[in-house]
Each structure stands twice: as structure tokens, then as C-alpha cells.
N, C-alpha and C positions, 0 to 999 in steps of 0.2 A: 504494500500500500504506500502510495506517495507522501512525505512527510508532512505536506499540507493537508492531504485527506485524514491523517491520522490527528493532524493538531486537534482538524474541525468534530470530529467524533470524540475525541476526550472533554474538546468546549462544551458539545452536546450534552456527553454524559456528565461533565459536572453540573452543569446546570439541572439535568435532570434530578440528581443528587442532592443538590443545591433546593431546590422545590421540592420535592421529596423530604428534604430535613423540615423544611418551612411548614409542611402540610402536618407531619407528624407531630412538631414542636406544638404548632397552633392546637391539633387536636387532644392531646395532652394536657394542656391548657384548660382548652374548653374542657375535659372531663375534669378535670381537676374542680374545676367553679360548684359549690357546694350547692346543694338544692336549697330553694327558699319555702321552709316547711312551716305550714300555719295548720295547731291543730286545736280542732273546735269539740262541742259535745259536752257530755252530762256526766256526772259522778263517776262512769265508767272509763269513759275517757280521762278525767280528772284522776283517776286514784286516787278517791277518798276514802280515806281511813289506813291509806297507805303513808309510810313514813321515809326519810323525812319530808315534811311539811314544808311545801315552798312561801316562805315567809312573805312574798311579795304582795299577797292577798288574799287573807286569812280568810273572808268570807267562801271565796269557794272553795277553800279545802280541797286545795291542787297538792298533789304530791310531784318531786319531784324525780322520783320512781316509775312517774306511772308510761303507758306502752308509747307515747308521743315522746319520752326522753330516753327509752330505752330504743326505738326506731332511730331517735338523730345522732345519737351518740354512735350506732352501728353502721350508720349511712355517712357522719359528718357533715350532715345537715343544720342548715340553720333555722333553729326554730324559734317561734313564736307561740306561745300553748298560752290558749284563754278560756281554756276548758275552763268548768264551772262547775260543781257538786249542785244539784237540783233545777238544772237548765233544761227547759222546755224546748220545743221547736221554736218557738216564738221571742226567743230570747236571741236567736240567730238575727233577729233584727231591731229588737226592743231591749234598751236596756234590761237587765237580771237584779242589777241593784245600783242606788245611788253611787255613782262614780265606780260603776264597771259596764263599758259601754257594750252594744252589742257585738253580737262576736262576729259577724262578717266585718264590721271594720279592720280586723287587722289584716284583710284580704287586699290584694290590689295585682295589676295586670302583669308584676314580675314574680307572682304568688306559683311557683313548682309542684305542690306538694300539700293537698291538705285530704285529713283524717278527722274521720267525727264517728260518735255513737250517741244516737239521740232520740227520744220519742218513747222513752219508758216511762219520761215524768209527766207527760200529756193526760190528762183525765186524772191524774194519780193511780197509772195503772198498774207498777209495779206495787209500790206504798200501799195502795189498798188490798190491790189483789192478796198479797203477802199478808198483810196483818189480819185483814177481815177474815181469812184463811185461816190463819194461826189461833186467830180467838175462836173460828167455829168448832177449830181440832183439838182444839185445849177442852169446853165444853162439851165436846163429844168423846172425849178418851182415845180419839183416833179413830174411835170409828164411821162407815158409812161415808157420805160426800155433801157435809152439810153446808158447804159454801158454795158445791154445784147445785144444789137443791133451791138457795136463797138467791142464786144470782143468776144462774142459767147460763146468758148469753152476752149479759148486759156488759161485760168488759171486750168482748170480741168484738160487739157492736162497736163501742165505742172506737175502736181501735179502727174498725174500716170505716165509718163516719164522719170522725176526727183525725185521728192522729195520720191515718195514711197521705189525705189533703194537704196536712200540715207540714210531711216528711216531704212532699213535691213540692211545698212554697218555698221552703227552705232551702232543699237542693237546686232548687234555681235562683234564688239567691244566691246562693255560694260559687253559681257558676257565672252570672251576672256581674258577681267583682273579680272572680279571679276563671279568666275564657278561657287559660291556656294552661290551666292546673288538671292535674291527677286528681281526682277525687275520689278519694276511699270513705264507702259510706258500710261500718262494721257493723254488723249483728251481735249478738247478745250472748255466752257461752250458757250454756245450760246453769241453769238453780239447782231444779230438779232434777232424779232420775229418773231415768225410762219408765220403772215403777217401786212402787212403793217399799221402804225400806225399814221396818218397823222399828230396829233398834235406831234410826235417828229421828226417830220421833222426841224426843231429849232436846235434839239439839234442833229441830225446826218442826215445831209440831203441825204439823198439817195429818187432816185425818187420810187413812188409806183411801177412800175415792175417792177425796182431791187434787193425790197427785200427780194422776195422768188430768184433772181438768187443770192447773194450773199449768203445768206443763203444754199443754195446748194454747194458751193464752198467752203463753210465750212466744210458743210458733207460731202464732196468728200476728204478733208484733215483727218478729224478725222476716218473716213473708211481705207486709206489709213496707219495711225498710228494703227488702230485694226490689221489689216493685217499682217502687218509688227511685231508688238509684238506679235500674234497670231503663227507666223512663225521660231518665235527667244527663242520662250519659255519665254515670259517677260506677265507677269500682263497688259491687257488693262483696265483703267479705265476711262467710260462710264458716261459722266457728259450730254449724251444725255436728259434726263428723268429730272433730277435733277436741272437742270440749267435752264429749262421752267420757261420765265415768270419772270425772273432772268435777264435779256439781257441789253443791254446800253438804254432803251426805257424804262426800268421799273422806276418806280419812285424812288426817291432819300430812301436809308431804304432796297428798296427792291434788286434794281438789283447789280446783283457781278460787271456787265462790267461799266465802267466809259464808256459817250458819247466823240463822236469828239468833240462839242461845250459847254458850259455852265456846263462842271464836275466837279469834284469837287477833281479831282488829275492831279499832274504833268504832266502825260503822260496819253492821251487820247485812246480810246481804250481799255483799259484793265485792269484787276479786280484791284478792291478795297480792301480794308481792310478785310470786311464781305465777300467778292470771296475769298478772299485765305484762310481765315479759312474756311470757307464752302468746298471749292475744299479736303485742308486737312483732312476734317471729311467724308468726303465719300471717301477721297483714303483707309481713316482709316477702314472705315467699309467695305470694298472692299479688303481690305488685311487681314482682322481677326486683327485690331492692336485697341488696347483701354489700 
């Protein structure tokens, strides 16, 4: 090859080299640029009663534990968490409490990344469901299904009458401010188990045939949150599968949900420590994030 043909071919190929380093460097770069993570939702989302307590806003009784800081921390994301212990759907747009603004505000159109579990406190369907439950099971020694006898249907109604409308106003809300966000819209791990478990009757009394109704009033909630994200273009994440066996009944080690009585966290009812990392590691694997 002639020494000018060979100069012009090594020009070539450094250049190509040359841009090739540029393309690589740049994308590198870009991956490197941390996601901008805002994440919203109710006591669930919050970890309350999990420790420690993020000092910044005692009223909602945010842990710093909970699966939005175990998510950023494993992604090295930057988060924003205004999660709220007793947050409605309607708190997504309405102040929650004096000088805590609603929670799409911390959304906005360079928003990556946002994560919510919300619509158990609508109707006070958990809160009621649960206690009015517990006092029918206390009263009855466990036996029979006196809070499906008393109530029928009236929470499932509620739930597709209400709370499902509410899960769609919201979810377009959250995509309203933030167009080019991920949105993971998480379901609920199981309370209950499959069925009835007489020795935790102790620890969450609920009588034997209201465990599969409450249990169903759950799935009637977490159906209604797939729907709703299903409709809104938001991520449903499906802790149906996952969360078996996992419930407030399972043994101390094993289950996510802390019991009504004899738990082992502040706020009864709902995940521990080991629930919100775990809920975290399956939003994670549910999202493509690691």
C-alpha cells in the first residue's frame, strides 16, 4: 500500500477511534447521571412504625428504612420521599396537613422515577375493615364470620365506587406533572393468610370466617390499584405471589406485616423492616432496576 494511502487509513481509523472514545465517554456519562426519584403514598410507602424515624416530619411518621430508601440507596438515586403515614388519594393533590403540601408537588418534568402505594386509607378501608373485624372476632371467640354477616359487601362497594375513581384521578395527576416518569403504582402484600390460622388468633383476632372475607377485601383493593395503573400507563407491582406466607400470622423472621397484638413495631398492621426491603427488591426487579 502506498504511504499516503496508509497515512489516510490510520487518519480514518483514529478518528474513528477518536469518536468511538467520545460516544463511549458520553454514554458513560449519561449512565452514570443518577435517576431523579420522587416517592409518594401512604403509611406503606412511609414505613411507619419502622425505625429510624426521619426526623424531618414527625407528622407522617416516615421512616427512613422504608422501601423508597432502600430502592435509592441500591439504585443511587436521588430521592425525594413525601410519603405520608394516613395519606389518602386525595392528598396527592390536597394538602395532608398544615405545612405538608400535597404530594405531586415534588413532581416536575425532570421527575425519573416515582413509586406510591395508596388507597387503603380511602373510606377507612383498611382501619375499619381491621378493627371492626377484630372486635367482631374478639366477641365471637373466633368463631363463624360475624363481620361478613354485619357488613356483606359494603367495603368492596366502597372500594369500586370510591377508591378505584380516586386511584385514576391520582394516577393522572402524577403523570400530569411528571410525563416522562416511571411510575410504579405497588399493591398491598398480604395481612392475611390464604386461610384461617387458629393459633394467631392471639395475635390478630379475627374470627375463622372472616379470614378469607377480609382477605378478599384486600384483593378487591389491590385489583382495583392494577386497574387503575393498568389505565394510567403506571407500572403495577404484584406482591400477590410474593408476599404468601409472608402475612401478620407468619412467624416473627418470616412475615413482612407486623400483627394487631403482641408485634413487634409501633404501628400495628403493617410491614416491618424485612417488608419494606423485600416490597423494595421486587419493585426493583419488577422495574428492570438493580
Amino acid at each position: 500500500m502506498p504511504k499516503h494511502a496508509a497515512r489516510r487509513v490510520m487518519a480514518s481509523t483514529a478518528a474513528v477511534a477518536g469518536a468511538l472514545a467520545l460516544s463511549f465517554t458520553g454514554t458513560a456519562a449519561h449512565a452514570a447521571e443518577p435517576l431523579d426519584y420522587v416517592a409518594l403514598g401512604d403509611s406503606y410507602s412511609a414505613g411507619s412504625g419502622v425505625l429510624p424515624v426521619d426526623p424531618s416530619n414527625l407528622l407522617c411518621l416516615r421512616s427512613t428504612a422504608n422501601y423508597p430508601h432502600v430502592i435509592a440507596s441500591a439504585t443511587d438515586a436521588r430521592l425525594t420521599d413525601v410519603t405520608c403515614g394516613a395519606a389518602q388519594t386525595s392528598h396527592f393533590t390536597q394538602a395532608q396537613y398544615p405545612g405538608v403540601a400535597p404530594q405531586v408537588d415534588a413532581l416536575d418534568a425532570g421527575t425519573d422515577l416515582v413509586t406510591l402505594t395508596i388507597g387503603g386509607n380511602d373510606n377507612g378501608t383498611f382501619i375499619n375493615a381491621v378493627t371492626s373485624c377484630g372486635t367482631a372476632g374478639l366477641l365471637s371467640g373466633g368463631k363463624g364470620s360475624p363481620c361478613k354477616d354485619r357488613y356483606g359487601s359494603r367495603f368492596e362497594d366502597e372500594i369500586e365506587t370510591n377508591t378505584y375513581p380516586a386511584l385514576k384521578a391520582a394516577l393522572n395527576a402524577v403523570r400530569t406533572e411528571a410525563p416522562g416518569a416511571t411510575v410504579a403504582a405497588l399493591g398491598y402484600p398480604w395481612i392475611m393468610p390464604a386461610a384461617a390460622d387458629p393459633s394467631c388468633f392471639v395475635k390478630l383476632p379475627i374470627a375463622q370466617g372472616d379470614v378469607p372475607y377480609l382477605r378478599g377485601i384486600q384483593a378487591r383493593l389491590n385489583a382495583a390499584v392494577r386497574r387503575a395503573a393498568e389505565e394510567t400507563g403506571a407500572v403495577f407491582v404484584d406482591f400477590a405471589r410474593v408476599s404468601e406466607g409472608h402475612d401478620a400470622c407468619a412467624a416473627r423472621g418470616a412475615r413482612w406485616i407486623e400483627p394487631l397484638l403482641f408485634g413487634d413495631s409501633l404501628v400495628p398492621v403493617h410491614p416491618n423492616a424485612y417488608g419494606e426491603r423485600r416490597m423494595a427488591e421486587h419493585t426493583m426487579d419488577a422495574l428492570g432496576l438493580g
